[in-house]
N, C-alpha and C positions, 0 to 999 in steps of 0.2 A: 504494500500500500504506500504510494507517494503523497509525500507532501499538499502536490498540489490537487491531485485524487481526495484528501481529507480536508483542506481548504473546500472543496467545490459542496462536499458532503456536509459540512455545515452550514455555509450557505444555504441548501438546499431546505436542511432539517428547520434551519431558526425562520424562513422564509413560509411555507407551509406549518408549523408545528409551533413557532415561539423559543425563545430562549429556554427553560426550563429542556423540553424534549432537546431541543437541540445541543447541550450540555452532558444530556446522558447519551447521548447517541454517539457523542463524539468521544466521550468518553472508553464507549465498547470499542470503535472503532479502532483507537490508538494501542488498548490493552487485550481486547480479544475478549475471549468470556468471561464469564465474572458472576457472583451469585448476589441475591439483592444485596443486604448489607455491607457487604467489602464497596459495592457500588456508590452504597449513598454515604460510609466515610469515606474515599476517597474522591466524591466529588463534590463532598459538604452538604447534600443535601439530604433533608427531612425523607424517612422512609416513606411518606405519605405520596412526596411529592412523587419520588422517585419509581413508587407502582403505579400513578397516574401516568408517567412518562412512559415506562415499559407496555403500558394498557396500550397507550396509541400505535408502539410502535409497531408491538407485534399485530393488533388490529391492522395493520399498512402491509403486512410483511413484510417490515423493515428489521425484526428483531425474532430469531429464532430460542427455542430453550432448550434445554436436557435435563434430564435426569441423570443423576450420576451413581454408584453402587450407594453411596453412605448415604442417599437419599437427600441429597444437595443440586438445586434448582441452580444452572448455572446458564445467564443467557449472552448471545453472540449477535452484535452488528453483523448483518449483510450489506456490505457495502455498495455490491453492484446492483442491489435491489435499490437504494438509496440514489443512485447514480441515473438509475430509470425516471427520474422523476422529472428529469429534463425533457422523456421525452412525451409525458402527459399530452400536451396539444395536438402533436401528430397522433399520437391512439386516437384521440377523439376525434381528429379531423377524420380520420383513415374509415373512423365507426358510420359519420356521417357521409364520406362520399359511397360506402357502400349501403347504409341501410337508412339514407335519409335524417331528417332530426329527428325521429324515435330512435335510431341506434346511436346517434351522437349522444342523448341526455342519456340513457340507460350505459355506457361505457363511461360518462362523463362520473354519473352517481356514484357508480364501481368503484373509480376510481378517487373520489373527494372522501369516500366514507372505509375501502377499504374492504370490507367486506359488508353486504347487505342479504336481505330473503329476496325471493321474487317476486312476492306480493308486495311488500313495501319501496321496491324498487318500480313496478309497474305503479303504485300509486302515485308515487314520486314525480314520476315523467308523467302521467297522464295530469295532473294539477298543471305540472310547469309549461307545455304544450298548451293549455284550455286559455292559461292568462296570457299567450301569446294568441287568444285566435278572439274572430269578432264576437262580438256580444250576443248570447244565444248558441254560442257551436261552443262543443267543448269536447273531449277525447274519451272514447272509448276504451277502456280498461282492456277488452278483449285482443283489440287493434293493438293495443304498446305489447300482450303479451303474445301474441305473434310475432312480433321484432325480437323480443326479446329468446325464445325459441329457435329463431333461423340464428340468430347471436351463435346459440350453445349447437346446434348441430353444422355452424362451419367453426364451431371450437372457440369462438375469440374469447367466449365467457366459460368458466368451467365452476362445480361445485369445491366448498372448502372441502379438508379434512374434517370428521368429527369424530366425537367419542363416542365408542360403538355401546348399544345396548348390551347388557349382562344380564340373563334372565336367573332367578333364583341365588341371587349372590349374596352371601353369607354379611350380614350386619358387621362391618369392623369399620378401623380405619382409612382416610380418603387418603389416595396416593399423593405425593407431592407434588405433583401437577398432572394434567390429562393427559392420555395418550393418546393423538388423532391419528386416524387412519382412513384411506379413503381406496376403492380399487378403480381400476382403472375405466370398468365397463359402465362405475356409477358415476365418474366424471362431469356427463353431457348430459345426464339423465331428468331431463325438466320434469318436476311432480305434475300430477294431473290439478292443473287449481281451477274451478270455476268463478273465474274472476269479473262480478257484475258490477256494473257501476260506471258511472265518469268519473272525468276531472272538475274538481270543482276550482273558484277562483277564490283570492284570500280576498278577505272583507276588511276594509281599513277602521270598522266603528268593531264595537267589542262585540257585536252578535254576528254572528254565521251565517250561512247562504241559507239554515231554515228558520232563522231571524232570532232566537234560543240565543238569550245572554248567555256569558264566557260560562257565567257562576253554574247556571243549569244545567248548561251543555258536560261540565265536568263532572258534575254529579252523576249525569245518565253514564256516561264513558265508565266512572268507576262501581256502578249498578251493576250495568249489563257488560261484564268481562266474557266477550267471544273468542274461543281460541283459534289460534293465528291457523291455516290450513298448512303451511310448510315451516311450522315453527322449528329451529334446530337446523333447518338448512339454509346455507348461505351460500352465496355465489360472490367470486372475485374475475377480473379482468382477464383473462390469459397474455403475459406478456410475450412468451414465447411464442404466439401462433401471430402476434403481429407482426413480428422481430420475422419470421416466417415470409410473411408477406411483403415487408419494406426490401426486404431481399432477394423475393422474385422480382419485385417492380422494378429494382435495381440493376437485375440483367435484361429484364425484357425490353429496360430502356434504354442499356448498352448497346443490345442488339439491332433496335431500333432506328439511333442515331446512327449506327456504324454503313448499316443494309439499308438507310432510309427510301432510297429510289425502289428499292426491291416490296418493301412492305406497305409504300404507297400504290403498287402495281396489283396487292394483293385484293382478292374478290372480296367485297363484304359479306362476313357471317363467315360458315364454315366448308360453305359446298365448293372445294377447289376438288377438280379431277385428279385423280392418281398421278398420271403422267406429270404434272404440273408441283404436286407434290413432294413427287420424287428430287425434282428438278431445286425445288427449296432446301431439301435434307439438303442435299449432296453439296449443295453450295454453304449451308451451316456449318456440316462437318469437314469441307476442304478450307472454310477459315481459318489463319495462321492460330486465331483469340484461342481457339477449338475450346468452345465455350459447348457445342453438341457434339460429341465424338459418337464411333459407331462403333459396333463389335460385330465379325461374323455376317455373310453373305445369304445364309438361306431365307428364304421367304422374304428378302428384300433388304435384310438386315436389320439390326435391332439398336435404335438410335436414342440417347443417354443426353444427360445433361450434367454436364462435369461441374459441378459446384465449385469444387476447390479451384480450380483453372479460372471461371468463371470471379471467385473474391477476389485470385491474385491479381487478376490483369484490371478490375476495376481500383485497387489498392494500388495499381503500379501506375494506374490514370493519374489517382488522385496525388501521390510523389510527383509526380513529371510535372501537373500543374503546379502545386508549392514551390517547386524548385524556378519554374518559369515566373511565376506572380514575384519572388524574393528576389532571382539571382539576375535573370534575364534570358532571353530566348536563347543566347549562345551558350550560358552555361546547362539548359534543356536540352541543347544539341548534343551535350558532353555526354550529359546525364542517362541522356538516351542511345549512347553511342556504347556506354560501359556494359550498359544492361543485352544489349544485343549481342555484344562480343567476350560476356562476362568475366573476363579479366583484361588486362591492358596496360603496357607500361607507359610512362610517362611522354616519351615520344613518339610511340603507337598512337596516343591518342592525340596529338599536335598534327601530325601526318592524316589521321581519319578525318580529323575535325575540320580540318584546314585553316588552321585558326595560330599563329605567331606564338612562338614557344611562354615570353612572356604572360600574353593575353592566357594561355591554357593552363600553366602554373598556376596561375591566380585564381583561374578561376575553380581549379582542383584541389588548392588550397582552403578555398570558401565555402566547399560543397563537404568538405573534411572537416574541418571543423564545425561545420554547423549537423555533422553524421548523417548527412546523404550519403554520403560513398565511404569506404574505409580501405585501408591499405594493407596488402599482405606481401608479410616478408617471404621471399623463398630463398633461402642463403644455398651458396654453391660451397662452402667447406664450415665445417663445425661451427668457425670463430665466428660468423655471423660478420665480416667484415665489408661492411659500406660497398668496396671495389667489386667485391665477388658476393653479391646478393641482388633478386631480382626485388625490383618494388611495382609489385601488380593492383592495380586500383578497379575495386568491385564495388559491387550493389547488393547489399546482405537486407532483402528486402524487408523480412520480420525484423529485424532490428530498428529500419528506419521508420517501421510501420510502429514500433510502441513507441519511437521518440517523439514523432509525430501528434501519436496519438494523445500522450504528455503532455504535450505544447497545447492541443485544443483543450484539455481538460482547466489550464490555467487561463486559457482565451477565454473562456466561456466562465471561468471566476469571473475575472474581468469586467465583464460585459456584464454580470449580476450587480458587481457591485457597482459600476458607473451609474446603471439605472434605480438602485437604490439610494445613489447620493444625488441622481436630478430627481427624482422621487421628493426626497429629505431638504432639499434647497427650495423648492415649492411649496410646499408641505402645508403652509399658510395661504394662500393662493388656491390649490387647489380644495381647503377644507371651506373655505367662502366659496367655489362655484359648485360642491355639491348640495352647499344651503339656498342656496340662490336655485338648483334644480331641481330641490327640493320642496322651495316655497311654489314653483311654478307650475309643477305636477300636481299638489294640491290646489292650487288655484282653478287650474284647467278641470279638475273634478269636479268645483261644485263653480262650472259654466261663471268663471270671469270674463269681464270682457281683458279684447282687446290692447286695448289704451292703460289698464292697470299690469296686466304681461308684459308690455312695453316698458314699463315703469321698472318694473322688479329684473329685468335684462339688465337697463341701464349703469344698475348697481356695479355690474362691472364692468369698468376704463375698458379703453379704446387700445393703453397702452400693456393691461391685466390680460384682455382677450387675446393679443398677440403674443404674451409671456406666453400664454395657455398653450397654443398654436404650436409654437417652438417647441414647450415640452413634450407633446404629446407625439409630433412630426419624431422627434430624439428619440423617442422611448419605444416607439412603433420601429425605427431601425434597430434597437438596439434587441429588442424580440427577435427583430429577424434573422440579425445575425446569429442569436443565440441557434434558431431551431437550424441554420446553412450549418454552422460550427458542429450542432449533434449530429447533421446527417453524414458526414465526413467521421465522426466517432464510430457510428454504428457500420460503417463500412471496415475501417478499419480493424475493431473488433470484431467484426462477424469473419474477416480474414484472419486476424493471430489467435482465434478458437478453432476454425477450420485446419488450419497449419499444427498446432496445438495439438489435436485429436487424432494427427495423422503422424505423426512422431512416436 
């Protein structure tokens, strides 16, 4: 765990979570597992606070437990679950261009609460949906739990772990924490719920949409206790079937750009003739990328999609452009020239490059220390002597892939904390224009006119609306670079796992 890996992981935690969680979090982080009270003296805090802390984290799965023989509860930061957190926005965007805003708020809820049931998650969306729609339409309970079904049987949502029923089990003591368990076939397995009802919208006066003061309404709610229909079962996000999908997208969009005249030529839908099909294989798999390789000629051959091949060379994209954006197109040239010819001495690559011994020095220099490229000795007699040693200049791709990958994890501190300190510089600015759209929201509900909305605008300068403008223009960049910065992570990661697993 780096530095700058446990920088980001705070951020993250105090951002979402508050100081308190973020204290203990950081705390597992640095030390690894730990049982409650070593936890709460050595981070000075109140045992109370510090099982409220743990309650979120592992509610997030951010925080795992064990049991140990002596019967000692020792829990463990997940860091790269913690690390996911950046990429919230893309799950929920991904949820909504596939299953519209009912799978957007339902992966959205998932993921703000960490684990939820399906009932109260279908509640949830169908309220939040009703207050967005006109007056008189409102959402169909049935309808959100349809989205939420196609969710779990293409996998993106899956069932928690729980603790399994014991029938006839002997009155003693409760173990030191639960043992969840979950199999694999009950995963995706949505209960049968008959879920009747709309969405209803929130009422801004103290009575409810069947007009039943707070006080009443409470009293019936604590009368008439119905039990939940999928009480005990909880559903969380799947991160891994997204991390799945950003990663197909990722080659289909490689392949895409590279073959574009070919894929614009393509039939729409799927009825392309065999002939014509054939003619696409063949041209996938004779690509230098061999991103589709083939095996074996019978029956037409049996055609593969090489993953690993596939991470590496969009991993070797994303190097060649950092080294062009930093160094310049000629040291690109170099860069691309080492990787093709994978070793190369110093004047080999002056001669390839066609580029002035000077100028290639430099720029081989620049690419070395910054650990793009690295040098390898091959000495001609034992003593390793300078006159009799070759010095071969390579591309040790997984190496520049995690330095790389480093360097984004402290971009993306960066960029959290710039927008937290224009955040913090405004801070008085912005807490006047949400009173001010505040006062004008309720105004417009109980039908002001005009000329009084005009009035309550004015409240904020000419020269206040422009600060506003600025910050807001700033903060929308500084989002975006955040989500450009994770998608270069997850590329890079989804290659030094693949590399990783095959070693």
């Amino acid at each position: 765990m780096t530095q700058a890996e446990i920088k980001l992981c705070s951020l993250l935690l105090q951002e979402h979570f508050g100081e308190i969680v973020e204290k203990i979090g950081v705390h597992l982080i640095r030390t690894g597992s730990q049982p409650l009270r070593v936890i709460a003296h050595d981070t000075g805090t109140s045992l109370d606070q510090v099982k409220k802390a743990l309650c979120v984290l592992i509610q997030h799965n951010l925080v795992i437990y064990q049991v140990h023989k002596r019967g000692v509860v020792e829990y463990e930061a997940q860091c790269s679950r913690v690390l996911r957190m950046l990429r919230y926005p893309r799950y929920i965007y991904t949820a909504k261009t596939l299953y519209s805003d009912t799978g957007e708020l339902i992966v959205e809820e998932l993921l703000l609460n960490g684990k939820m049931t399906m009932s109260a998650v279908v509640k949830k969306v169908a309220d939040r949906l009703t207050e967005t729609m006109e007056d008189g339409k409102t959402m169909d309970y049935a309808e959100v739990s349809n989205t939420f079904m196609r969710l779990a049987d293409t996998h993106f949502v899956q069932r928690c772990p729980w603790v399994p029923a014991t029938e006839n089990s002997e009155p003693g003591p409760l173990p030191p924490a639960p043992i969840l368990v979950i199999s694999e076939k009950d995963m995706y397995l949505v209960p049968k719920l008959s879920l009747i009802g709309k969405g209803k919208r929130r009422r801004s006066s103290d009575e409810d949409a069947t007009g039943e003061p707070k006080a009443k309404r409470s009293k019936h709610s604590t009368d008439n206790k119905e039990p939940i229909p999928d009480d005990g079962i909880y559903w969380q996000a799947n991160l891994d079937r997204f991390h799945q999908h950003f990663r197909d997208q990722a080659i289909v969009s490689a392949v895409a750009n590279r073959m574009d005249q070919i894929f614009r030529s393509l039939p729409v839908g799927y009825n392309i003739s065999k002939q014509v099909l054939d003619q696409y294989l063949t041209l996938l798999a004779d690509d230098p990328l061999e991103f589709v390789g083939k095996s074996g000629d019978s029956g037409g051959g049996m055609y593969v999609i090489n993953l690993h091949k596939a991470l590496g060379s969009l991993a070797t994209a994303t190097l060649e452009s950092v080294v062009q954006e930093r160094f310049g197109s000629r040291c690109a040239r170099i860069f691309r020239l080492v990787l093709q010819k994978k070793h190369l001495e110093q004047k080999q690559v002056e001669d390839f490059a066609m580029i002035p011994a000077k100028e290639a020095k430099d720029m081989l220099y620049k690419m070395l220390s910054g650990n793009f490229i690295s040098l390898q000795e091959i000495p001609k007699t034992p003593d390793h002597a300078p006159s009799r040693t070759f010095y071969l200049y390579t591309v040790n791709i997984l190496s520049a892939a995690r330095m790389l990958l480093h360097r984004c994890y402290k971009s993306i501190a960066n960029l959290i904390e710039r927008r937290q300190f224009e955040t913090k510089e405004n801070k008085r600015l912005l807490e006047k224009s949400q009173r001010v759209e505040a006062i004008i929201a309720s105004m417009q509900a109980t039908g002001a006119e005009e000329a009084q909305l005009q009035e309550i605008e004015e409240m904020i300068t000419a020269p206040e609306r422009q600060q506003l403008e600025t910050l807001k223009r700033n903060v929308n960049k500084l989002d975006a670079s955040e989500i450009q910065v994770d998608e270069t992570i997850f590329l890079l990661e989804s290659y030094i796992e693949s590399t990783m697993k095959r070693q």
